[in-house]
N, C-alpha and C positions, 0 to 999 in steps of 0.2 A: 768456726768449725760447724757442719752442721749437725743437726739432731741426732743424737744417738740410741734414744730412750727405747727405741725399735728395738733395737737385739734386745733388749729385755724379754719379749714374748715370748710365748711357747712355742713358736715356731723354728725355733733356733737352739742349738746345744753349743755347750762352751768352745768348742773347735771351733763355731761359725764365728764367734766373738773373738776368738785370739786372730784366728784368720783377719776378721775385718779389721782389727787394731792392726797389725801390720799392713794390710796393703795401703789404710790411713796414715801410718808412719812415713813409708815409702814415698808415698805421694807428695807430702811434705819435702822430704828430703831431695827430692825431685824434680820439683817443684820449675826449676827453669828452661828444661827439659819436655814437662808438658802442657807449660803455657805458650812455648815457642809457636808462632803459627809461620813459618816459614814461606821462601818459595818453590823447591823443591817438593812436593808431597810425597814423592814415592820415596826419597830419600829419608824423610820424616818416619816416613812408618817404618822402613826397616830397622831406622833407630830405634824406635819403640818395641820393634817386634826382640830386638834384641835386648832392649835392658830387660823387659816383662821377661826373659827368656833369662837372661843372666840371674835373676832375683827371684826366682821357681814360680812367679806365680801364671803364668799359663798353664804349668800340668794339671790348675783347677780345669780346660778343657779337654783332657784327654782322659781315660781310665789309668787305676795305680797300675793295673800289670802291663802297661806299655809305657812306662815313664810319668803317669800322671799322678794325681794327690788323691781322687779316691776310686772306688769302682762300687758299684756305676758311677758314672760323673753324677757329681752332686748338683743337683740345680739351684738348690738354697745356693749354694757358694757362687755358682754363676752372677746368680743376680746380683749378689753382695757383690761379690767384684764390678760388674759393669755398674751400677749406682755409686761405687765409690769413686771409679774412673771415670765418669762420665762428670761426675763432680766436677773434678780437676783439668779433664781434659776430654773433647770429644774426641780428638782423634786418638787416644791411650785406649780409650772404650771401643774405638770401630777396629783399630786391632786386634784387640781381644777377642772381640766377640768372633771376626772372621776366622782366628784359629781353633773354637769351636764350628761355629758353621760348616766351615769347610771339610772338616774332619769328622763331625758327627755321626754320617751316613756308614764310616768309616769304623766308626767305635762301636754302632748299632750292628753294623751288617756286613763287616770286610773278614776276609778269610785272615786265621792267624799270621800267614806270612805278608801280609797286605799291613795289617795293625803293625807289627814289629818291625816293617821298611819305613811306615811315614810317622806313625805316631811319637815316636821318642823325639824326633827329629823336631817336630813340629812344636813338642811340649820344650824342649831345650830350645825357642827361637832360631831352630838353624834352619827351620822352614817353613814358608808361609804359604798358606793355605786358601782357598776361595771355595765359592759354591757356583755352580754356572747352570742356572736352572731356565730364567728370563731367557726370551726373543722378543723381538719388536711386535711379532703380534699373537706374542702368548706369554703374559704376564701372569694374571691373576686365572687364565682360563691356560691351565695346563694343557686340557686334550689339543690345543691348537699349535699345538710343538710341531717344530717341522724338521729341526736338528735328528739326524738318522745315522742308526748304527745297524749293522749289517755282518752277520757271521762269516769270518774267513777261517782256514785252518789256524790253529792255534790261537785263535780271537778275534776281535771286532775291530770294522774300520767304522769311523766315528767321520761323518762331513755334514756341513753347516754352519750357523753362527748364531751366536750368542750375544744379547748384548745388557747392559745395565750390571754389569757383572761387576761387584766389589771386591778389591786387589785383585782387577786383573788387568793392568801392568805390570804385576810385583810377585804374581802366585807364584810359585814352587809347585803345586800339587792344588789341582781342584776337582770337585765332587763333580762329574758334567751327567746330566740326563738325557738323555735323547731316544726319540721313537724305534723301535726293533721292532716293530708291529706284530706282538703276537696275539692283540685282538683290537680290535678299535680302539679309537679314546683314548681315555686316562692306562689304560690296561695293559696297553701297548710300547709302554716305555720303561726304559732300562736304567740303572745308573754305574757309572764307572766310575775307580780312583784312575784320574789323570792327570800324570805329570807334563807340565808345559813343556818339557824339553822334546818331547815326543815331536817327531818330523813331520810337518805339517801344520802344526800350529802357528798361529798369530795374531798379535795383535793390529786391527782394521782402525781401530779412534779411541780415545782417549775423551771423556765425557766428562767435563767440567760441569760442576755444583755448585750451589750457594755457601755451601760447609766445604772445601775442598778434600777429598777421597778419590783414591785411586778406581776411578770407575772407566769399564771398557767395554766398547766389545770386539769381540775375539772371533774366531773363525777355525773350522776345522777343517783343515781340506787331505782327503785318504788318511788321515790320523789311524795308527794301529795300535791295538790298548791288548796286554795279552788277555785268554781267558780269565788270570785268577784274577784280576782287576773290576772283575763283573762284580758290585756288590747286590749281595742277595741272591735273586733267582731272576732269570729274564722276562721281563715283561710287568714286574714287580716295581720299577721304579717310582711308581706313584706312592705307593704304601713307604718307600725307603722317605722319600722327602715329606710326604705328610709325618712320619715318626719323627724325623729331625726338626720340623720347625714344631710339633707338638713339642719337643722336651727343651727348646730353645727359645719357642715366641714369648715363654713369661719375661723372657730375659729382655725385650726388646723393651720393655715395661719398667722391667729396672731403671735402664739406662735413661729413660725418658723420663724418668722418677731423680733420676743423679743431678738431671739437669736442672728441676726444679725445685727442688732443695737448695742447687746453688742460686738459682734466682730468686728465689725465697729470702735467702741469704743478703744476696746482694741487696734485695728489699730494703730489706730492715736496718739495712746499715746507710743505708741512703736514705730512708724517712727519721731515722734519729737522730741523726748528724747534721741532714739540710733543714733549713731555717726559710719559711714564711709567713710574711706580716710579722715575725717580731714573734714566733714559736716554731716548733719545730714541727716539720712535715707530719710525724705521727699525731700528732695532737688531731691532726682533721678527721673528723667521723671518716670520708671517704675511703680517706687512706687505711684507716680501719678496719673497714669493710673489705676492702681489697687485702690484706692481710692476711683477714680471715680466710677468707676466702681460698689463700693457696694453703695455710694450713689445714684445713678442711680435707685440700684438694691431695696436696701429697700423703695425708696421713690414708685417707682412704684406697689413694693409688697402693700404696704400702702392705695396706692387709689382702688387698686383691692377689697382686703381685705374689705373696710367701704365702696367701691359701695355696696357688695354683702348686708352686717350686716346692712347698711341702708336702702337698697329695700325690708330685710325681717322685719322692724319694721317699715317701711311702711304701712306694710298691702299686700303686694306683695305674693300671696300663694305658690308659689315657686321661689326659685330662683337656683336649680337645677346647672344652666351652670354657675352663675356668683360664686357659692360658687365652682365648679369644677377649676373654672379660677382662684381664689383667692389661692385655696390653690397648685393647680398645679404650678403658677408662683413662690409665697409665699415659697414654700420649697424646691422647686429644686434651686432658688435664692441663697436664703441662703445655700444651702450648698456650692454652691460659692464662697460666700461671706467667708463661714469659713475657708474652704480650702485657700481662700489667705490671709488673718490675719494669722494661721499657716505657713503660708510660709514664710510673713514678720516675723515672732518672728524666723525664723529659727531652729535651736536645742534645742531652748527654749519651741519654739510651740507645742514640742510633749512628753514634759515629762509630766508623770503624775502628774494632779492636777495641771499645768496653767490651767487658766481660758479656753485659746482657745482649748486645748487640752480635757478640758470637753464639750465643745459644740458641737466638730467636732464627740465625740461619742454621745453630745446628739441628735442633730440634724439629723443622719441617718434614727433611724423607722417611722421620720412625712413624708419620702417618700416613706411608704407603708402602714401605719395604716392610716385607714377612708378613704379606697380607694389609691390605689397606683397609681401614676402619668402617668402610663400607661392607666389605667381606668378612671381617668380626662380626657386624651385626645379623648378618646371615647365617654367618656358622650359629650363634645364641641360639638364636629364632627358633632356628633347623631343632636344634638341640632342645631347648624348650619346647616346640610340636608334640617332638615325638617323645618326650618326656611325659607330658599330657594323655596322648594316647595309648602310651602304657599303662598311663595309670587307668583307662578307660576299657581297657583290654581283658 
């Protein structure tokens, strides 16, 4: 089992504790369920999306007064969930997380009749959720959006395509952004609750990964979304997705925190147990060293991670640099950390289906989705400048 010494901090109240003991229980009990790595993936996740949905714990991502566990969604709980799932299973965690993501813009910014159609829904597993924000050549540089919406009576028609998009072979309802040009750039785009069934839509490819996830891109062609679907105010959808991945990117940190805990894990069970020259693996300084090292790593990823998720349930209106800092340290860590558990299992680390050998491919996309670690260091930077020249002011 790994480390639990964590919830002891003050970061945490006892609801956050009983909460993690059970989805720890579950997990357990579950256990063959979300080691499966099948062939089917989209089938996968909807199993997933349903027991997490049967067993209440995704209304940790929706608000209580639409079906969820608290209001405002608790970010502390977020994390604890994806760190515990990600433990266990990365695909039980990329579930999860997408029926936050997908819906967050949603909780933040959708008109009450908008919250009361998708959110109960989504928190009960009866519906899955995505974010459709990426194009091919507007990833990390949003004003290069080229996806367009266009006022008709009674609403917008939505045409273009998206792509890198997570559950989308499988959404139910996703968050989609796209340009309404009501000023240049970033400034000029909108966001809408869109349900796949809407005429028009579809799925163009199917994007196979090293961790397999239902990734697509999709295409909107005369897509009609009505007015109350607008979330927020138009021309605002920059501000709607920078809000959603602010109160969501510590979380990406957890999960990349989950995974190397269990590599950690796997470590130490493999340097105690194997035997060289006639001792056992731990006995070598190296290995030692290497130990330390991911202890070090996750305990730090750890405090980064639950400063950020408890300064935003705080009350704190952004925390911008501390969720860049979580998930920047938080992921590049861990891959670390994986890469030397692989090393300790030697020939063993890289056959397919050891454990460490699933992590090391799950763990590569959480250092480019929701911001790639290059763009953490920017955003700091940014934030530390002009920290400085306030104080200079």
């Amino acid at each position: 089992m790994a480390d639990q010494t964590y919830l002891s901090w003050p970061f945490f109240e006892q609801r956050h504790r009983s909460y993690a003991a059970d989805l720890e229980a579950w997990c357990r009990t579950h256990a063959d369920a979300l080691h499966a790595e099948g062939s089917d993936v989209d089938a996968d996740c909807r199993h997933l999306v349903k027991l997490l949905g049967q067993a209440d714990f995704l209304r940790a991502t929706v608000p209580s007064n639409h079906g969820g566990l608290n209001s405002p969604v608790d970010v502390r709980t977020l994390c604890l969930s994806r760190q515990i799932l990600a433990y266990h299973s990365g695909l039980a965690d990329f579930v999860f997380a997408m029926q936050g993501l997908g819906t967050g813009a949603i909780s933040l910014f959708g008109s009450e009749a908008i919250k009361q159609a998708y959110l109960p829904k989504v928190a009960a597993g009866e519906m899955i959720a995505g974010f459709a924000l990426s194009e091919k050549e507007a990833g990390s540089d949003v004003a290069a959006m080229t996806t367009s919406a266009r006022r008709v009576e009674g609403g917008w028609i939505i045409d273009g395509e998206k792509t890198w998009i997570s559950n989308g072979t499988i959404a139910d309802l996703l968050t989609v952004f796209a340009r309404s040009g009501e000023a240049p750039g970033a400034r000029g785009i909108s966001a809408f609750a869109f349900p796949t069934a809407t005429k028009g839509f579809s799925i163009t490819e199917r994007i196979d990964v090293i961790a397999p996830h239902p990734l697509a891109t999709i295409r909107f062609d005369e897509c009609f979304v009505p007015d109350d679907h607008l979330l927020g105010e138009a021309g605002q959808g920059f501000k709607v997705a920078m809000a959603t991945l602010d109160m969501l990117r510590s979380t990406v940190g957890a999960a990349a925190l989950g995974f190397a805990r269990r590599a950690t894990d796997e470590a130490l069970g493999r340097a105690t147990s194997r035997e060289l020259f006639g001792a056992p693996l731990s006995d070598l300084q190296l290995t030692q060293a290497a130990l330390a090292d991911m202890a070090l790593g996750n305990d730090s990823s750890a405090l980064l991670i639950y400063r950020a998720a408890w300064a935003k349930d705080q009350g704190q209106p952004r925390i911008t640099r501390e969720a860049a800092m979580a998930k920047l340290h938080a992921t590049d860590t861990a891959q670390l950390t994986i890469d030397k558990a692989v090393q300790l299992f030697g020939g063993a680390g890289v056959v397919r289906g050891n454990m460490v050998e699933r992590l090391y491919r799950e763990i590569r996309a959480l250092r480019i989705y929701e911001g790639a670690s290059e763009v953490q260091k920017v955003v700091i930077a940014r934030a530390a400048i002009a920290e400085a020249q306030g104080r200079k002011a």
